[in-house]
C-alpha positions as CSV (number, residue, x, y, z in Angstrom):
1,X,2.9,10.7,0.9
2,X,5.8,11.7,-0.5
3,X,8.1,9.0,-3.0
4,X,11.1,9.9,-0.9
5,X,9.4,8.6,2.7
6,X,11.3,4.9,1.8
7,X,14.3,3.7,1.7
8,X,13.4,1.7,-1.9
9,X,15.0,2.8,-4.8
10,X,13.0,5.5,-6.2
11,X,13.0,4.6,-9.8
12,X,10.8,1.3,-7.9
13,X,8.4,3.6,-6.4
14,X,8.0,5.6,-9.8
15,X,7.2,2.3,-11.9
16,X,5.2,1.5,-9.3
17,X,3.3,4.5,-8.9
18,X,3.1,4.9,-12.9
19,X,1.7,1.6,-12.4
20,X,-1.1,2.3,-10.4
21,X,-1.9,5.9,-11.4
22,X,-0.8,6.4,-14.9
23,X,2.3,8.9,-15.9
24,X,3.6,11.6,-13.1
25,X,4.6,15.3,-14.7
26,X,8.0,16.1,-15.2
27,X,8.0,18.7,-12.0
28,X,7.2,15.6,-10.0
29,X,9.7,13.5,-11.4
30,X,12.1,16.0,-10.9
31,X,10.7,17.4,-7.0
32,X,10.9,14.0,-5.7
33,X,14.3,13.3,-7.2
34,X,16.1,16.1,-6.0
35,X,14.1,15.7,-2.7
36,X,15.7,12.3,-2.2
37,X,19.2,13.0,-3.7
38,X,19.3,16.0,-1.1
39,X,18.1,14.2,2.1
40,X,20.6,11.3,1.5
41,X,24.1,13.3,1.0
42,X,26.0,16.2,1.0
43,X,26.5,16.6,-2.6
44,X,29.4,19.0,-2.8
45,X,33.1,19.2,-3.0
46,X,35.5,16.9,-4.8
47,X,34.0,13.7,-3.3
48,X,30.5,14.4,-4.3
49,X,29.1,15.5,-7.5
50,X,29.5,19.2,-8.0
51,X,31.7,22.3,-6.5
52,X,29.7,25.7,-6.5
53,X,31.6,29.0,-6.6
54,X,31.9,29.9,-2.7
55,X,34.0,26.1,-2.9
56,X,36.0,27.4,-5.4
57,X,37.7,30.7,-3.8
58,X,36.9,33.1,-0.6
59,X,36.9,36.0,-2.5
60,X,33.6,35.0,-4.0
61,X,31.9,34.9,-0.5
62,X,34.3,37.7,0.5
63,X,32.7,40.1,-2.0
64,X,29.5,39.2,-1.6
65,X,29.8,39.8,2.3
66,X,30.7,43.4,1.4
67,X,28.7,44.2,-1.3
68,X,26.0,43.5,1.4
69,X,27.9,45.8,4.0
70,X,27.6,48.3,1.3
71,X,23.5,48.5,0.5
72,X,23.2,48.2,4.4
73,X,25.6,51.2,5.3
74,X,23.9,53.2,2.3
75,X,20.7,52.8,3.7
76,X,21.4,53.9,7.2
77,X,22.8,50.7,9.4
78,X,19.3,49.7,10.2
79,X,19.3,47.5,12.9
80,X,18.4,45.1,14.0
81,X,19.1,43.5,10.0
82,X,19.4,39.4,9.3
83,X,21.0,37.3,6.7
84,X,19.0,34.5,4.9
85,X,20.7,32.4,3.0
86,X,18.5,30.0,0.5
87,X,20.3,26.4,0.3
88,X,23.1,27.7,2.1
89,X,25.8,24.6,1.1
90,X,28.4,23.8,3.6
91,X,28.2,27.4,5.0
92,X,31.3,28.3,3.1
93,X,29.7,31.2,1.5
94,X,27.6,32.7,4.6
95,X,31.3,32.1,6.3
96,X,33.2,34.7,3.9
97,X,30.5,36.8,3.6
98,X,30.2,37.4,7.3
99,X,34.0,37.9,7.9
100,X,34.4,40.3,5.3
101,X,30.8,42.2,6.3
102,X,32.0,42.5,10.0
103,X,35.0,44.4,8.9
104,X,32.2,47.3,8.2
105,X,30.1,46.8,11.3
106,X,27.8,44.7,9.8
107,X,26.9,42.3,11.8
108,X,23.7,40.4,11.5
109,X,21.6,37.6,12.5
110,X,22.0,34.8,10.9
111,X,19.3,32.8,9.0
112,X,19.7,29.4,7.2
113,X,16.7,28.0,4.7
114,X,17.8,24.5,4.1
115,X,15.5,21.4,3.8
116,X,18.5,18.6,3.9
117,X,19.0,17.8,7.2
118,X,22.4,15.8,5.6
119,X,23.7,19.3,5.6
120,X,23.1,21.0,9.0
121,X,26.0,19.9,10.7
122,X,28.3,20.7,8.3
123,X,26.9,24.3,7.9
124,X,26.4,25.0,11.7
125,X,30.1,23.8,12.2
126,X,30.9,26.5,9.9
127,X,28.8,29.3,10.9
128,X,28.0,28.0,14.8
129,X,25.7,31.4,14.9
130,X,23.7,30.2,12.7
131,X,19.5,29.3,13.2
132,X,17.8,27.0,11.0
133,X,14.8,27.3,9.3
134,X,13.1,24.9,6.9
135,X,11.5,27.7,4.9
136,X,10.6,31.7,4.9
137,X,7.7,31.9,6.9
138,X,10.0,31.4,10.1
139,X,12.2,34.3,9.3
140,X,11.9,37.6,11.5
141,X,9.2,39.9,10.2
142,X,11.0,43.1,11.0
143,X,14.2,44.5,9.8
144,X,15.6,44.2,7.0
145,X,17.0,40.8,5.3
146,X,19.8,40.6,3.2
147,X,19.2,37.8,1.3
148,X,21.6,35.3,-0.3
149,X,20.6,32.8,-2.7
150,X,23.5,31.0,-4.8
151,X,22.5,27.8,-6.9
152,X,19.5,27.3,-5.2
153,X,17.0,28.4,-7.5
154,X,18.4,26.1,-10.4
155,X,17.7,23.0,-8.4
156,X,13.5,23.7,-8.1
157,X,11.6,21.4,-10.0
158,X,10.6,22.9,-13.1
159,X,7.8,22.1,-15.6
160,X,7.5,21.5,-18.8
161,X,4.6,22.2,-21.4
162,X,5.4,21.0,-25.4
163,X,3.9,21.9,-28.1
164,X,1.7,19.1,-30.5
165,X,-0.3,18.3,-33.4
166,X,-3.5,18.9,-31.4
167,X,-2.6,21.7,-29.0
168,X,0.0,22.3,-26.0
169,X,0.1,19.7,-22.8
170,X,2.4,19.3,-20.1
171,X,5.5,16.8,-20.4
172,X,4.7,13.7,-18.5
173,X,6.8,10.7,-17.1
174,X,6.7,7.1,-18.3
175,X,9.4,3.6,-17.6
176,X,10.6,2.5,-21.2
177,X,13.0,-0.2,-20.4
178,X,15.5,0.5,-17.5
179,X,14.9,3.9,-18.0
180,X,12.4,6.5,-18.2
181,X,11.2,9.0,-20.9
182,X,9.1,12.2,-21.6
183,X,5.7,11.6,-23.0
184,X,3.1,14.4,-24.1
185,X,-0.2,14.2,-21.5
186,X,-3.5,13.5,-22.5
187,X,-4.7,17.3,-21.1
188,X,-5.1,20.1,-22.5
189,X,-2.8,22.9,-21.5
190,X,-3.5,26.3,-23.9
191,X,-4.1,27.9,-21.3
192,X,-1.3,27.5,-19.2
193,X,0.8,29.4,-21.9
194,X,0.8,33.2,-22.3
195,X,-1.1,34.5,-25.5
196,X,2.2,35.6,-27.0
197,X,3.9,32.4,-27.1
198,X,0.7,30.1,-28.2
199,X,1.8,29.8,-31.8
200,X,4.6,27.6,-32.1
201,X,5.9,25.2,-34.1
202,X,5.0,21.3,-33.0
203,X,8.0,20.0,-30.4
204,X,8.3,23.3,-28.9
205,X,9.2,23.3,-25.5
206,X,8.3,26.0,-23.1
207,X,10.0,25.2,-19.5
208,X,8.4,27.3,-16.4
209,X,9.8,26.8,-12.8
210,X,6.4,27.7,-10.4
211,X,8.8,27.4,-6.6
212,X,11.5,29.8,-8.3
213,X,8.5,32.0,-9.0
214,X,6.7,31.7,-5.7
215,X,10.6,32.0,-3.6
216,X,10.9,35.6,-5.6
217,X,7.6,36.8,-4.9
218,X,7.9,36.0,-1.2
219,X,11.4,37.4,-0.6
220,X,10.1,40.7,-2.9
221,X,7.1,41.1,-0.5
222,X,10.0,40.9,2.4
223,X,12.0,43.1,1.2
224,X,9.2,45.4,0.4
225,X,7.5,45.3,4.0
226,X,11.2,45.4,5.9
227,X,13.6,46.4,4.0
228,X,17.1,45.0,2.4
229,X,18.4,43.8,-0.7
230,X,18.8,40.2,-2.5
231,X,21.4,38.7,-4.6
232,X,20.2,35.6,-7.1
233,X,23.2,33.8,-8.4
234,X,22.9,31.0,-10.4
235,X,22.8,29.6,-14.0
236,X,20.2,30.6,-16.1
237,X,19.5,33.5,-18.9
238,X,18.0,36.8,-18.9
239,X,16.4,36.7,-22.3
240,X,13.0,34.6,-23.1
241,X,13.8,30.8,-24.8
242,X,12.2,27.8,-25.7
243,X,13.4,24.1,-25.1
244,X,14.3,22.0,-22.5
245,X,17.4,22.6,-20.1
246,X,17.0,20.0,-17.4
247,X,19.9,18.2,-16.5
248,X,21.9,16.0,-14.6
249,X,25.4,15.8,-12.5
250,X,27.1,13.1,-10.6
251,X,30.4,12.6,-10.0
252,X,31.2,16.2,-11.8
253,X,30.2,14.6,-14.8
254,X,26.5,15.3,-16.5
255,X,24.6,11.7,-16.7
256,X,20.8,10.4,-17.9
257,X,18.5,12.4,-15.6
258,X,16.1,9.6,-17.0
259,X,18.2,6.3,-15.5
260,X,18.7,6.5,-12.0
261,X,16.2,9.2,-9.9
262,X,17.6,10.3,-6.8
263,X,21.1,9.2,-7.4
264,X,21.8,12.8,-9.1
265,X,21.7,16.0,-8.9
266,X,18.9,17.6,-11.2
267,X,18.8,21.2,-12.4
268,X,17.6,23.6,-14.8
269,X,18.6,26.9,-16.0
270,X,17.0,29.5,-14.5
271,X,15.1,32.1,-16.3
272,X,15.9,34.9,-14.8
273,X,13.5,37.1,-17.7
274,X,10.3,35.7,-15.9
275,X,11.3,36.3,-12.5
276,X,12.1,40.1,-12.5
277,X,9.1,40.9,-13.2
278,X,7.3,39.4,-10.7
279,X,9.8,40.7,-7.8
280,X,9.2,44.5,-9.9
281,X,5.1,43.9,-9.7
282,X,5.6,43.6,-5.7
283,X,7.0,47.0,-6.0
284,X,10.8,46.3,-5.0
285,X,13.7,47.4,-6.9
286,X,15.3,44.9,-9.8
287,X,18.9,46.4,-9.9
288,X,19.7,44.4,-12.5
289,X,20.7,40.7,-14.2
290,X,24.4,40.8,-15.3
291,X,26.6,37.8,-15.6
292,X,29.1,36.8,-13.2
293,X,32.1,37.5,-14.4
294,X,31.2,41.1,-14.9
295,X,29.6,42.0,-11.7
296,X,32.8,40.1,-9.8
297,X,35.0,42.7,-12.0
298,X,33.5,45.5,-11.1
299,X,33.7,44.3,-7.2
300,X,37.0,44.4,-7.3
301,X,38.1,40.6,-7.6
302,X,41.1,41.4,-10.0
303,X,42.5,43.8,-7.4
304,X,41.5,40.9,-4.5
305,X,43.0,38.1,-6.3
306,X,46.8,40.0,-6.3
307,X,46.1,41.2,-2.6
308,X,45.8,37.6,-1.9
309,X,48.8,36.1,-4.2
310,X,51.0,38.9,-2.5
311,X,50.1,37.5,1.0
312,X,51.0,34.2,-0.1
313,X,53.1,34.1,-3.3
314,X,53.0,30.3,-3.4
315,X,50.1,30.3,-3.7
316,X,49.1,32.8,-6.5
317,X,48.9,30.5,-9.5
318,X,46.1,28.9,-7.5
319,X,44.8,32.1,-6.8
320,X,44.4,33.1,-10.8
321,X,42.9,29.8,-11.4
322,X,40.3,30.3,-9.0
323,X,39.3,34.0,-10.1
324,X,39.8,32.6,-13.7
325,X,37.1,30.0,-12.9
326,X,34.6,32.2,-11.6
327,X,34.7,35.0,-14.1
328,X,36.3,33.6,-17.6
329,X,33.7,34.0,-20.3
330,X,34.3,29.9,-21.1
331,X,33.4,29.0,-17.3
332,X,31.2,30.0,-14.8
333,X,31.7,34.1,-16.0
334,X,28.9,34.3,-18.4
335,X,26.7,31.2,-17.8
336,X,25.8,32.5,-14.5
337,X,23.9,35.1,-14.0
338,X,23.8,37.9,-10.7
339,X,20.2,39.2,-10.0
340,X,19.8,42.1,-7.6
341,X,16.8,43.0,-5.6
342,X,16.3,46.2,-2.8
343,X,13.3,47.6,-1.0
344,X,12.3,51.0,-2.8
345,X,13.8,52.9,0.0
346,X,17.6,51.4,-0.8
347,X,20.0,52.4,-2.6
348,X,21.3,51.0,-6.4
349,X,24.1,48.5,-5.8
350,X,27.3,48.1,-6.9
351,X,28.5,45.8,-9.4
352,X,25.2,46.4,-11.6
């Protein structure tokens, strides 16, 4: 059963279960965590713990919506053609995107993939079209999906492997005090590490995320068998590393992810190097990984952003702040990362 089926703190029902069973990995730590801190709240906005980019400005949802127009009309207006979106927020993004979209005739179905039921209201008061689905298998099988995923992939539980004196083994979970810390397990995991990156120095840390892996495959093999196109957005790099880069946010400020499970918001940078190749060995299209900031530029949200401060001038200092939040190289522009997928039959797409 899972830790989160109680309403006892969940730092209890690890000390407990540590107790009983000896130390839990890392990806469960972190899975159970998020999975209570998600159930319990809706996380976002200036009274929660974290604002994502569709919270910060329409035009990021607004270009988006037509970016998606755009692949769809290229490829012919196939209908009928449905929008997932992957831990779809508030609904704030699936909202802009679908305004600007219709504009072009797009005008799809509208799927939400969302496990917190905290958040359904909220996102079915902004998008009342919307049907709700707690993962992928539930989705239409025909026609193509265009599929949305913004910050979600950032938020699966990842696992770590580090490197030791007598071989690699996965990072495991122990209390020490009021708090809890990494240990190294007792098994050995060689294996579990690609031949090229077995020789490393001792305290090397090699982070994998197995649900970001499995959500690409699926959504690749989608793609492939109906058609459509998928944009990744989140925080991550496109190059190989080593180390660690769990985290935690509450109250827009990062805190212990080791003091208070389930109370924050636990992510991880997304490796975005892994996971194109997995989506290219289903035989889709990988358009690219370029930062935010760049592909927003060459959408057009310079050109947006003065439409809008023209339409309201009181508001255009606003405005700038907004667009310089979501591409300046110091804030969200070069951290986060846009992937793009298409079926082999689509077009390239813009921006990459």
């Amino acid at each position: 059963m899972s830790a989160t089926g109680t309403s006892d703190p969940l730092g209890e029902i690890f000390r407990r279960l540590i107790g009983n069973t000896g130390p839990i990995s890392l990806m469960h730590y972190m899975g159970e965590a998020n999975a209570r801190y998600y159930a319990s709240r809706d996380p976002l906005g200036a009274a929660g713990d974290f604002v994502t980019a569709p919270e910060i400005s329409q035009m990021f949802g607004e270009l988006i919506g037509l970016w998606l127009a755009d692949m769809w009309i290229n490829a012919g207006r196939e209908e009928p053609v449905h929008y997932v979106e992957m831990g779809p927020g508030r609904g704030t993004l699936a909202r802009d995107a679908l305004r600007a979209a219709k504009r072009y005739g797009l005008t799809p179905s509208v799927h939400f993939v969302e496990a917190s039921t905290a958040l359904k209201d909220v996102q079915l008061a902004s998008v009342p079209q919307a049907q709700w689905h707690h993962d992928l298998s539930t989705i239409p099988p025909y026609g193509p999906v265009l599929v949305v995923a913004n910050e979600f992939l950032d938020a699966l539980p990842v696992r770590q492997l580090v490197m030791t004196e007598a071989g690699w083994r996965e990072r495991m979970v122990v209390p020490e005090g009021d708090r809890f810390v990494c240990i190294a397990g007792s098994q050995p995991m060689d294996a579990a590490i690609p031949e090229a990156r077995r020789a490393a120095e001792v305290g090397t840390i090699i982070e994998t995320c197995p649900g970001a892996a499995a959500t690409i495959y699926e959504i690749a093999g989608r793609l492939k068998d109906q058609g459509g196109a998928a944009l990744f957005i989140d925080y991550g790099h496109d190059q190989l590393r080593d180390g660690s880069t769990m985290q935690a946010v509450r109250q827009h400020l990062k805190v212990d992810p080791f003091s208070q499970p389930g109370e924050a918001d636990l992510t991880a940078h997304v490796d975005f190097a892994t996971l194109a190749p997995i989506a290219q060995s289903r035989g889709v299209r990988w358009l690219g990984t370029v930062p935010q900031g760049r592909w927003l530029r060459n959408l057009g949200i310079d050109a947006r952003a003065q439409t809008l401060a023209q339409a309201a001038p009181q508001h255009g200092p606003a405005i700038e702040a907004a667009k310089e939040r979501l591409v300046g190289e110091g804030q969200m522009g070069l951290l986060f990362k846009v992937m793009g997928l298409a079926a082999p039959s689509w077009p390239g797409g813009a921006g990459f």
